[in-house]
N, C-alpha and C positions, 0 to 999 in steps of 0.2 A: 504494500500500500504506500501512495504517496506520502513524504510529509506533509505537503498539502491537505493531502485530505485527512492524515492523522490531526495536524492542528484545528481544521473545523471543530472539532470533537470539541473541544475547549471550551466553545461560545454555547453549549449547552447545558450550561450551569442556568438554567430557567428559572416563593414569594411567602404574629402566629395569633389568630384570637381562637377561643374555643368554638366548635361547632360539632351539631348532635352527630351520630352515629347514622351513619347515609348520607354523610358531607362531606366535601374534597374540595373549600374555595378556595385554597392558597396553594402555591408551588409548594410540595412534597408534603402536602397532607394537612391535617386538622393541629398539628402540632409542628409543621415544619423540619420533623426528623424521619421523614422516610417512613411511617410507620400508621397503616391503616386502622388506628384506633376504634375499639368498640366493635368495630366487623369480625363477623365466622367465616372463615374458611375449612373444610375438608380438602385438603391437599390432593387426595386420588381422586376426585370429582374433575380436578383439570385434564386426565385424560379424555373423559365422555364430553369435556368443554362445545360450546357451539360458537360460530360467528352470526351475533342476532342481529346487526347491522353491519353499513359500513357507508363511509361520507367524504367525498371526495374535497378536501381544505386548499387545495396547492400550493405550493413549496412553503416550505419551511421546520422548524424545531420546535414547536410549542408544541405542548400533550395539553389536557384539558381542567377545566374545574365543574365540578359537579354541585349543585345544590337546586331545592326546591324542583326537582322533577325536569330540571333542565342542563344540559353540560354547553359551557362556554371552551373553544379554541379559538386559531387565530392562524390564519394561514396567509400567502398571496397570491393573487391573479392580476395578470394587464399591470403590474406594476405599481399594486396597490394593497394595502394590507388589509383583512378582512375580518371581523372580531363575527366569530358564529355564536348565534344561541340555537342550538339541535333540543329536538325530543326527547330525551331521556331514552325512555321506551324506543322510540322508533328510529332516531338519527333524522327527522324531516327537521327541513330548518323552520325555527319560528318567526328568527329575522338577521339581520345581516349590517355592518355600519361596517363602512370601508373609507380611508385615506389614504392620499399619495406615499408611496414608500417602493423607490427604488429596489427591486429582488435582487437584484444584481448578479456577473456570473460565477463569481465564487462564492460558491455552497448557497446557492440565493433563498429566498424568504425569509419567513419571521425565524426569532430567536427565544423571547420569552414568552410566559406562560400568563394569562389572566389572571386576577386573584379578584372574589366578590368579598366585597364588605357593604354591608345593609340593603340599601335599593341599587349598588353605584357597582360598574362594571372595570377596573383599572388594568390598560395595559402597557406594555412599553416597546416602542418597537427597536430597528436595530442602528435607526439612522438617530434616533435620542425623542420622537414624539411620545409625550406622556399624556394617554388620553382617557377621558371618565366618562363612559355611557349609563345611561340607563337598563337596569339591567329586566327589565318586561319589556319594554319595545326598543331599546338600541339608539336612543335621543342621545345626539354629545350632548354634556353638561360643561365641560372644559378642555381645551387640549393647549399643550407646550412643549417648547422643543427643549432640551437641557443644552442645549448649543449655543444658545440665545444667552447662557451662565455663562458661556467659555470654558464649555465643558468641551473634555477630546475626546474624537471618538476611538475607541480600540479599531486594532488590526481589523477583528472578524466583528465588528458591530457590537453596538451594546445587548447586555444579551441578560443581563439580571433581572428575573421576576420582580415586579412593585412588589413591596410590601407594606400595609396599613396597621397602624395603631396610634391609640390615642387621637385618632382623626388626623393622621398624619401618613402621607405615603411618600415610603422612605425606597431609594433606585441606588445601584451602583454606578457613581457617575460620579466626575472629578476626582478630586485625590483620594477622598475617603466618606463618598456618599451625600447625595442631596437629600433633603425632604418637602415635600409640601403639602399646604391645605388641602386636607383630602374632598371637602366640598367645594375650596374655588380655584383651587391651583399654586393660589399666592406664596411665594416663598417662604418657608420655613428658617431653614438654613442651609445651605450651600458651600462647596468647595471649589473654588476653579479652576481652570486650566490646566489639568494634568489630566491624563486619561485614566480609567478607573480598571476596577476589573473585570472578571466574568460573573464571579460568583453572586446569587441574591444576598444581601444584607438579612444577617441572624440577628433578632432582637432576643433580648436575656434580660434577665436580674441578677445580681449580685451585690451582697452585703447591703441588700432594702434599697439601691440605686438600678435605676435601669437604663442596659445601655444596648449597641448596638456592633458587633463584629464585621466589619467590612473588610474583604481578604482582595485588597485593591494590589496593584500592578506588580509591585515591589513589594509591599510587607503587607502584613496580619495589623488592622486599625481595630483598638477599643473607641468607641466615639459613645459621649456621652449623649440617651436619644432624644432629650430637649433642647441640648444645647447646637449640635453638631459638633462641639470640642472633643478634641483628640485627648482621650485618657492615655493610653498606653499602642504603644507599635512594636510589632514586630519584624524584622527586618528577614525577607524571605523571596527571594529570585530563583525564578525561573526558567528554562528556554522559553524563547517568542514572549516572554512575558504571563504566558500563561498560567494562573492562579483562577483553575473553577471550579473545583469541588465546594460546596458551602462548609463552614467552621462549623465542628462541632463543639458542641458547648455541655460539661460533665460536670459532675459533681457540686449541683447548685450555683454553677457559674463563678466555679472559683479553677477551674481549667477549662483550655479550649483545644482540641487536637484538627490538625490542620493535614493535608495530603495535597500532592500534585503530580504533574506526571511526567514525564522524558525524563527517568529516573532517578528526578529529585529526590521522592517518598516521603516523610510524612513526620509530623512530632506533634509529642503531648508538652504544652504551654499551660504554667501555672499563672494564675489571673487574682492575683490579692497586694491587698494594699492599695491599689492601683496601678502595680507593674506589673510587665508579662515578662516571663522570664521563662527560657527551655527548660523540661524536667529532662528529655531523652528526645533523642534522634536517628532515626535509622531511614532502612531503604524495606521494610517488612509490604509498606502498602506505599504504594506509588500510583495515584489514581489520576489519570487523563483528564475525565471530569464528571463522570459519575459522584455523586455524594456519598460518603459514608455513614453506614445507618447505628446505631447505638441497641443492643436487645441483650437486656440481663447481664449488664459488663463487658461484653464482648464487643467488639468493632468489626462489621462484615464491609468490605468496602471491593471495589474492580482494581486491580492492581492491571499495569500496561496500557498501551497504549491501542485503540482503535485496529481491529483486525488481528490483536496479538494478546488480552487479554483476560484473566482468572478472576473468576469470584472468592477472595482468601478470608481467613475468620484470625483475627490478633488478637492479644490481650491486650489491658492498657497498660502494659509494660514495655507493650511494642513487640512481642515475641509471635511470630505468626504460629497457628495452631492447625493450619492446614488450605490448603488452596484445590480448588474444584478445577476440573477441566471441561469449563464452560465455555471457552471460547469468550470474545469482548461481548459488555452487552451492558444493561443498568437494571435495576431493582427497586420490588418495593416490599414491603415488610406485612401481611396480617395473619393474625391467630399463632405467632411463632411457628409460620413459613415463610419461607422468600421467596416471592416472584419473581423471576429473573428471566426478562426478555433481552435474548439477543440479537448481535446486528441482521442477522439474518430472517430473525419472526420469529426464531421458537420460544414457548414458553415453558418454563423447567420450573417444577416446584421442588425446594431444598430444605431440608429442615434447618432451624436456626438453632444450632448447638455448636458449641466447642469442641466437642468429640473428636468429627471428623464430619468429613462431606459426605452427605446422605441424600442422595438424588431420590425422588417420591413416584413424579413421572413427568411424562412433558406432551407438550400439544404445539403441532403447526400452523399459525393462524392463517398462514396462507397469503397476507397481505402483500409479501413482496419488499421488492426496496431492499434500503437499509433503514435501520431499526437504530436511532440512538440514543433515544427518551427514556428516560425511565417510565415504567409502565405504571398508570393509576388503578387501584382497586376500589369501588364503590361499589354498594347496593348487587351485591353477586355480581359485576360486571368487572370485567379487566381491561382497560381502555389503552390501546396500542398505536403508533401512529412510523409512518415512514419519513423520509425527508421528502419526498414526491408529494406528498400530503394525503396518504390514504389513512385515515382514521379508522379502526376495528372494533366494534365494541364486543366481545367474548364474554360470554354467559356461563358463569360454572356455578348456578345454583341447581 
């Protein structure tokens, strides 16, 4: 595989408030850590799995948000981006708001993933428009470019999921994260003129303060998330600059572990006082830009690069505990199983234990493409999507 096309992989670092069980409105879930909360799965059921729809989006990397009976993506056609609200049930669209945005011909379409918070639809695309529809009929309420800050754009597009809290939606862009009014757009606070990086902004608390993890071009940003002030950075390069896996954030947000890929790998970051400081550092998990997910202490994360690699299970000592021969792909986490779609369409269920790798079964959704999303589970549905834009929705109840 190209470098070319292994660096794509990067800018798919695609957005945490609580939401009931049969809800997926924010990039990687109702908690923002990979982990389908509240949902059953029966792992052998993904063999007799179905495809109950399927919806043609065009080019691009966003996977979807699920809530109230309706799933939002975001794909593009003619050179323009398209925010879907599909059927739940059926995949027919219910309506459609579309904006100018160049697809361009390296790896063209969208990049991030929608997140709903309340009535409002927020998405971000890859040229920096930050925009808020309505989310029953598709009405802009507001749009803004973060270029307009003197924000830079990355290599491969902006590509971080919004994220909302406190009425505030917070982008990876500039040195270390903008925010704003989540009802009128108006500046919060802002960083500018540096280019930012892939990964969506992790919101935390720690020691009764809350702040916000930005894993921007160069280093790991603590940013305090009313202020936008820089509490603590960590200093952490690259190749191409590439930093997209999202921070994970442990132990009550007094450590954060971080991974990247072209064999940088990965370290656990202690977060007290207000300094970050390395505990440990190795090459155990070296993730391209899959996120790494957190289930009962353990850390399951994609080690390699695009077309070359393993889904491995580490401790947080850093010591890997065993690596699967799954080929490249991304995951999601429910009923302690892993879903794990790879680039090709399969989907493999794995148990989530430290043991060892324990494959369950698998299903071929048949979609085609390449596969580089992580895959969403809602409501018995496993929502799959290519870079061509064919969305899948598989049925394993």
């Amino acid at each position: 595989m190209s470098i070319g096309k292994m660096l794509m992989s990067a800018i798919l670092s695609l957005s945490c408030f609580s939401m009931a069980a049969g809800e997926w409105a924010e990039w990687r879930g109702p908690e923002m850590d990979g982990i389908a909360k509240g949902e059953k799965f029966d792992a052998s059921s993904l063999g007799s799995a179905k495809v109950t729809w399927k919806a043609d989006l065009g080019p691009g990397y966003s996977i979807v948000a699920v809530a109230g009976g309706k799933v939002y993506s975001l794909g593009n056609k003619n050179n323009n981006d398209v925010i879907y609200c599909l059927d739940e049930a059926t995949g027919k669209t219910l309506w459609e708001y579309s904006y100018p945005c160049q697809a361009t011909s390296n790896y063209p379409g969208t990049r991030a993933t929608p997140v709903l918070s309340g009535k409002s639809v927020f998405v971000f695309s890859r040229d920096g428009d930050l925009v808020c529809v309505d989310a029953d009929g598709g009405k802009l309420i507001w749009k803004k470019n973060v270029k307009e800050l003197s924000a830079g754009v990355p290599q491969w597009g902006f590509s971080s999921s919004a994220v909302v809290r406190n009425g505030v939606v917070m982008v990876n862009a500039g040195n270390h994260g903008m925010a704003f009014d989540a009802k009128t757009g108006k500046d919060v606070w802002e960083n500018k003129g540096v280019v930012g990086g892939y990964a969506s902004v992790v919101p935390f608390k720690s020691g009764g303060a809350e702040y916000a993890a930005v894993f921007g071009e160069k280093a790991l940003y603590v940013v305090d998330m009313k202020k936008g002030t820089t509490k603590a950075s960590f200093q952490w390069e690259t190749s191409y600059n590439v930093n997209s896996p999202d921070p994970m954030i442990l132990d009550n947000g007094s450590s954060i572990f971080i991974s990247s890929g072209y064999g940088r790998g990965c370290a656990m970051l202690s977060f007290k006082g207000g300094k970050l400081e390395k505990v440990w550092e190795n090459k155990s998990l070296s993730s391209h830009f899959p996120s790494p997910v957190l289930v009962d202490g353990f850390i399951y994360g994609v080690a390699g690069q695009a077309g070359q690699g393993s889904l491995v299970c580490i401790d947080k000592s850093g010591k890997q505990k065993w690596k699967g021969n799954t080929g490249f792909g991304a995951f999601v986490v429910v009923d302690k199983t892993i879903i794990y779609l790879t680039e090709g369409g399969n989907l493999i269920a794995v148990k989530a234990s430290p043991d060892s790798y324990q494959e369950i079964t698998k299903f071929n959704t048949g979609i085609g493409g390449t596969c580089w999303n992580m895959p969403v589970f809602c409501n018995g549905k496993i929502y799959c999507r290519t870079e061509k834009g064919a969305l899948a929705a598989v049925s394993v109840k």
